[in-house]
C-alpha positions as CSV (number, residue, x, y, z in Angstrom):
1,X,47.6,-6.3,-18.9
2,X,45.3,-6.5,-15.5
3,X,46.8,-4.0,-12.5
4,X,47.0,-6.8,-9.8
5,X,45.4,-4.9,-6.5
6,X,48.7,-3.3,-4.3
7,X,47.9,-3.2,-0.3
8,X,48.3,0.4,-0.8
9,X,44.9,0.6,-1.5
10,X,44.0,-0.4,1.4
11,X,41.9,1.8,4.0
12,X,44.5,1.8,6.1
13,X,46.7,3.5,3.6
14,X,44.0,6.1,2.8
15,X,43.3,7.1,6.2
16,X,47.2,7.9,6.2
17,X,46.8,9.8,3.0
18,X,44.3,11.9,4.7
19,X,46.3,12.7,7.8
20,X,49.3,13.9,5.6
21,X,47.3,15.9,3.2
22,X,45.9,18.0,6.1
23,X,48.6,17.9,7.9
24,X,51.0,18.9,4.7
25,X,54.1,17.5,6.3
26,X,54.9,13.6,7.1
27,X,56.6,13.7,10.0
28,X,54.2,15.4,11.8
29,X,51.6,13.3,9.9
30,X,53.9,10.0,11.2
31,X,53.5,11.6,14.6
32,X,49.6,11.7,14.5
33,X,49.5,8.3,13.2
34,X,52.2,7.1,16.0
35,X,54.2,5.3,13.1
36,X,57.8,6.3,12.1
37,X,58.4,8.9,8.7
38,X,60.2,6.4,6.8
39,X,57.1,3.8,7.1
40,X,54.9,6.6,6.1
41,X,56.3,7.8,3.3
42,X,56.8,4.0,2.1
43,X,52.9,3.8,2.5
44,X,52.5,6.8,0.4
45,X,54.9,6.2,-2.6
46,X,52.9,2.5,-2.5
47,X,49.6,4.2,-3.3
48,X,51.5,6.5,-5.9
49,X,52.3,3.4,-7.2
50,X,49.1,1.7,-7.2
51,X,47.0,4.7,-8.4
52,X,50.0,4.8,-11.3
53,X,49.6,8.9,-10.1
54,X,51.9,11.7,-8.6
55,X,49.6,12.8,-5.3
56,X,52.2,15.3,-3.8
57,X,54.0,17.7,-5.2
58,X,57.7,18.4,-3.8
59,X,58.6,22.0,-5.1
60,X,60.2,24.6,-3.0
61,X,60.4,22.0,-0.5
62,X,56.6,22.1,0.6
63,X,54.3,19.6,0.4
64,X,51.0,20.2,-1.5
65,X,48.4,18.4,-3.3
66,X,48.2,17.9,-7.1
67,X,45.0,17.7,-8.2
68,X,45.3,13.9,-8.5
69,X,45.6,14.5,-4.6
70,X,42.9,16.8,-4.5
71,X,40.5,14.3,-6.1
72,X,41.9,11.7,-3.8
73,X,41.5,13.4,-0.6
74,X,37.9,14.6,-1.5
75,X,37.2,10.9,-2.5
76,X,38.9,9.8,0.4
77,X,37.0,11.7,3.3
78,X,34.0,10.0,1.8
79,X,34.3,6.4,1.7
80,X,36.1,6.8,5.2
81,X,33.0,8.4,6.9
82,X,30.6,6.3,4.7
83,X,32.8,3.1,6.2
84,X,32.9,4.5,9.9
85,X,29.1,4.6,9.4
86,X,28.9,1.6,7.7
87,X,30.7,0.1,11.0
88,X,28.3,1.9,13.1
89,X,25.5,0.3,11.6
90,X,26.9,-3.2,11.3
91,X,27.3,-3.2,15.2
92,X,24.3,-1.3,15.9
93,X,22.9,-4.3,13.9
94,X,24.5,-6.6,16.4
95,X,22.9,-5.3,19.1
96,X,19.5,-5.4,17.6
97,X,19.0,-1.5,17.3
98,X,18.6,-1.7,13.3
99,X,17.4,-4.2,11.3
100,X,13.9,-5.6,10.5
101,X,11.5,-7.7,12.8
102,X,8.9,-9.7,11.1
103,X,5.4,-9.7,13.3
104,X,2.4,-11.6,12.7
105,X,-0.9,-10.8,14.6
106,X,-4.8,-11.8,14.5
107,X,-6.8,-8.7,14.2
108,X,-8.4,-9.2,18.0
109,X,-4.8,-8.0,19.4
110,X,-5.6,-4.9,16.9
111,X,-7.6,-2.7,19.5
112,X,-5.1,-3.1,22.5
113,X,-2.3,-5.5,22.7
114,X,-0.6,-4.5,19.7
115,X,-0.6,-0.5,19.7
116,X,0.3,-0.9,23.0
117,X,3.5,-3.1,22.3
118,X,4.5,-1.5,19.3
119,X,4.0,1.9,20.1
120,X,6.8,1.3,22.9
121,X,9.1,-1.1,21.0
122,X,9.1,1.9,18.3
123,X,9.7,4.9,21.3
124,X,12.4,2.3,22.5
125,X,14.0,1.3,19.0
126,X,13.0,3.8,16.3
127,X,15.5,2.5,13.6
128,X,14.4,-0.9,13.9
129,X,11.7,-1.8,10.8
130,X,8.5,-3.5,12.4
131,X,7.1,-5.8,9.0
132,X,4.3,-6.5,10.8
133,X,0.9,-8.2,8.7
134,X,-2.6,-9.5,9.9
135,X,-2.1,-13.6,10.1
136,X,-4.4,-15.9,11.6
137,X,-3.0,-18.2,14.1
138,X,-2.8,-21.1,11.9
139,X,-1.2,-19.0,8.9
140,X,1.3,-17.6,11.7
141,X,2.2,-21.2,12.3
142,X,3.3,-22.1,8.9
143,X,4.7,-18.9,8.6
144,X,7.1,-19.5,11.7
145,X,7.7,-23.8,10.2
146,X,8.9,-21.7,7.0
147,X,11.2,-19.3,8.9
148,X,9.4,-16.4,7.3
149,X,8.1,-15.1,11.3
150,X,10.4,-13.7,14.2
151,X,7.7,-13.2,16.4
152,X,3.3,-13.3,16.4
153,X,0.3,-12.1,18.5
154,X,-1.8,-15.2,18.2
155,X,-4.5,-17.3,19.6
156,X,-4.0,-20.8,19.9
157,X,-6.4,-23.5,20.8
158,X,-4.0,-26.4,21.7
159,X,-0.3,-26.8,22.7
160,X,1.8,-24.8,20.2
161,X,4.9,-27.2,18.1
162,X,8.1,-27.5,20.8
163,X,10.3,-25.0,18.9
164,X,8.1,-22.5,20.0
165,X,8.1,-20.3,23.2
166,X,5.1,-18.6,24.1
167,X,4.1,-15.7,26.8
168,X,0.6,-15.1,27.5
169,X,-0.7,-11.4,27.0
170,X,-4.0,-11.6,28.1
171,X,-7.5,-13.7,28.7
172,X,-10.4,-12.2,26.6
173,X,-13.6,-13.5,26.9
174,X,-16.6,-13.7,23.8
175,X,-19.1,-11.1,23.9
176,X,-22.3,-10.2,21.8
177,X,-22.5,-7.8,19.2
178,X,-25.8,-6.0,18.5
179,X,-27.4,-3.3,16.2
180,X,-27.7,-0.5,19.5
181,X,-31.7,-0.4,19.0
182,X,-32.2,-4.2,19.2
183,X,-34.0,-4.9,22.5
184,X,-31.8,-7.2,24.0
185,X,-29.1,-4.2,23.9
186,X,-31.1,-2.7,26.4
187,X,-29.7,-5.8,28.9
188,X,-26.2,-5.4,30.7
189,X,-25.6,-9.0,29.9
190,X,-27.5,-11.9,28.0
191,X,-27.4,-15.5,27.6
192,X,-25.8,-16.9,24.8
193,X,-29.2,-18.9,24.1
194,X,-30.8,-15.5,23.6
195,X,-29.2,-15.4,20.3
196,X,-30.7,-18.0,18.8
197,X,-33.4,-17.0,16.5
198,X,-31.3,-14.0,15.3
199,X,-29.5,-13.9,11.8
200,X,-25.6,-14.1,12.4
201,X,-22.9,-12.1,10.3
202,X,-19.5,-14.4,11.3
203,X,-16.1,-14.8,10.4
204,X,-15.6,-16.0,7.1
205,X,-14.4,-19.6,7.6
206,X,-11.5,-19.5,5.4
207,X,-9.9,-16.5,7.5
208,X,-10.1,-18.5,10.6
209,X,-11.1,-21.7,11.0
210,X,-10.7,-22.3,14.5
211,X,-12.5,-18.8,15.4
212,X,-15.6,-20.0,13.3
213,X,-15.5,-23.5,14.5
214,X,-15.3,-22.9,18.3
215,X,-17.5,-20.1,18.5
216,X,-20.2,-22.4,16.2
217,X,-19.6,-25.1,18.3
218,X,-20.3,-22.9,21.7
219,X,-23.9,-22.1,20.1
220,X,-24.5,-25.6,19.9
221,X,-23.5,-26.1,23.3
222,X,-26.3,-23.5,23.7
223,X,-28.9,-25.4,22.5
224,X,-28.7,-23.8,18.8
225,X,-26.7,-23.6,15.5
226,X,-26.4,-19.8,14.3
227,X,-28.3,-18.6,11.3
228,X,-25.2,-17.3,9.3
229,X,-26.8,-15.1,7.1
230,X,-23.1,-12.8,5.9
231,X,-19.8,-13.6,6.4
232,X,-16.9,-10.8,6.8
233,X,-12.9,-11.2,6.4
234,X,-12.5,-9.0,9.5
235,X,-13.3,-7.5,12.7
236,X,-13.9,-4.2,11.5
237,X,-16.4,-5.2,8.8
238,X,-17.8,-7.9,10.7
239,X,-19.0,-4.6,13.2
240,X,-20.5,-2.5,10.5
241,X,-22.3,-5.1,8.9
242,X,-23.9,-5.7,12.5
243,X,-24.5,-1.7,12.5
244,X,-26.1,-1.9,9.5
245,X,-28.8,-4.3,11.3
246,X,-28.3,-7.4,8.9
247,X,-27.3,-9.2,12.1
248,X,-25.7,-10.0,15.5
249,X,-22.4,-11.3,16.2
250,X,-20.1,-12.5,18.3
251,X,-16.6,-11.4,18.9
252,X,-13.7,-11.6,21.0
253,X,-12.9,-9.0,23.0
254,X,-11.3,-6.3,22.8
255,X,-13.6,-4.7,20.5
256,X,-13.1,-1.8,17.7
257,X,-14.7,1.3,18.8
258,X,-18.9,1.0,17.7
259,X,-19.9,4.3,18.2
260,X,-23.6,5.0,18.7
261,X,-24.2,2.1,16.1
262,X,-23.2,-1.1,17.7
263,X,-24.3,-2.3,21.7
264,X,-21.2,-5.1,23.0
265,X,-22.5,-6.9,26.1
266,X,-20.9,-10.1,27.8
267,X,-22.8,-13.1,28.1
268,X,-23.7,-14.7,31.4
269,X,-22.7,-18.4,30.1
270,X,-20.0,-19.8,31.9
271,X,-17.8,-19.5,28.4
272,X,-13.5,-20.6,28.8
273,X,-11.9,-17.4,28.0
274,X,-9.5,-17.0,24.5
275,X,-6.0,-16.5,25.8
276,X,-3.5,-14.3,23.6
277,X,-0.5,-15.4,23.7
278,X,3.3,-13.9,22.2
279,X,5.0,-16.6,20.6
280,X,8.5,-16.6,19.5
281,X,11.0,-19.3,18.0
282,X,13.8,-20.3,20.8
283,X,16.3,-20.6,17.9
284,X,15.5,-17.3,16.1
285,X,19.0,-15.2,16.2
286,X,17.3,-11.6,15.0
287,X,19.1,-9.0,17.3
288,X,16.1,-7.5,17.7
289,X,13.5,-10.1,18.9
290,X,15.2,-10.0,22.3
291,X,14.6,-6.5,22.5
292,X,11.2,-6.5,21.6
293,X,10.3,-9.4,23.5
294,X,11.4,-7.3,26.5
295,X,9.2,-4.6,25.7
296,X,6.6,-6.5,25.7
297,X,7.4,-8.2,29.0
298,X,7.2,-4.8,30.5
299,X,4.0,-3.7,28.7
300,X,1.9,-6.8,29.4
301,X,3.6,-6.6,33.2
302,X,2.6,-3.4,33.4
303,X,-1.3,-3.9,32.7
304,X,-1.5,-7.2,35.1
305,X,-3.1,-6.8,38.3
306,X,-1.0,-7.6,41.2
């Protein structure tokens, strides 16, 4: 036959259990617990009961363990701490200090924006997991439609969907990359039109579409459609392949660190800027976007003129 569940069990009753085992007497347990002996040597018989075993033993008038007690009270002491921490970490979770944060980012907020944010929100709130991965704008879109994004360092071209709040970081204009012994290297700025008998290495397309497109579309505004002679997944390859002299390029700034390799120079075309924005959902409830989103706030703030 099944042992229905008695209340004794309950933590309640084994926090009692605790304070009379220390204490070895239950009216000065009863006083600890500010309830009367009678009640407490009710609540104790029940978990006899319930446990179907003798957890005190009576002789010579003084009150002592058996070792059903023993293993009790050692049993006890640890599912009561690990539930105080448990209830620790439940409202720490509440108030956003634990818990995980997922973060999107192109890889043009790689070399500034985000080290700076993150390296703060982690000094701020180290027990809170950052899963942060390398999206593309238009990825970090369907990722936020599909709920799988708290928050994302992005670059849009357009109005972003309504549900979606945005704060922008910073305005980062296009600048050429070129192999350091190239002779247009030797200039502190160049026309974009300069760059139009040279081989290109871009963005793959596939990666990001609206990079590739706008930046091939700003050549043509110059007078010329780019060679595209290799393509690279990312930033930092995109850069070496340039430093191996198979090309020049065109990136947004900021830029990875070149070394001797690699000349960066800014173009003297009058060229709209690529704003990087944070973007959020307005109905997303994790604890800890608000605090990270003030981190932010405070980093970007800090770097703004004014």
């Amino acid at each position: 036959m099944q042992r229905t569940h008695h209340p004794g069990m309950e933590l309640r009753y084994l926090q009692a259990f605790v304070v009379v085992a220390e204490e070895q007497h239950v009216g000065r347990a009863a006083e600890r617990l500010h309830v009367t002996q009678p009640t407490l040597s009710r609540q104790m018989a029940a978990l006899e009961r319930d446990l179907d075993a003798t957890l005190f033993s009576r002789a010579r008038r003084r009150l002592a363990l058996t070792p059903a007690g023993e293993t009790l009270l050692a049993g006890a002491r640890e599912l009561l701490s690990r539930t105080g921490d448990l209830a620790r970490d439940v409202a720490r979770a509440h108030r956003g200090e634990l818990g995980t944060l997922r973060l999107g980012f192109v890889q043009s907020a790689t070399f500034e924006a985000l080290p700076r944010i993150v390296r703060a929100f982690r000094q701020a709130h180290p027990d809170v997991m950052l899963d942060a991965h390398p999206m593309p704008t238009r990825v970090q879109l369907e990722a936020f439609r599909e709920g799988r994004l708290d928050v994302g360092l992005m670059r849009p071209r357009g109005p972003l969907p309504e549900p979606l709040r945005t704060r922008p970081v910073s305005l980062d204009p296009l600048v050429a990359v070129l192999p350091s012994g190239h002779p247009l290297a030797e200039r502190a700025e160049i026309p974009l039109a300069a760059l139009a008998d040279e081989p290109f290495v871009f963005y793959a397309r596939p990666q990001g579409p609206e990079v590739h497109d706008t930046i091939v579309g700003l050549c043509r505004q110059a007078g010329f459609s780019p060679s595209i002679v290799h393509e690279a997944r990312d930033v930092q390859t995109l850069v070496s392949l340039v430093a191996a002299d198979l090309g020049v390029s065109l990136v947004i700034s900021p830029t990875p660190d070149p070394g001797e390799a690699v000349a960066f120079r800014p173009l003297t075309d009058d060229l709209p800027d690529w704003e990087l924005v944070l973007a959020w959902a307005e109905q997303d409830h994790a604890p800890a976007l608000a605090h990270f989103l003030a981190v932010a706030n405070e980093v970007v703030d800090a770097r703004l003129p004014g």
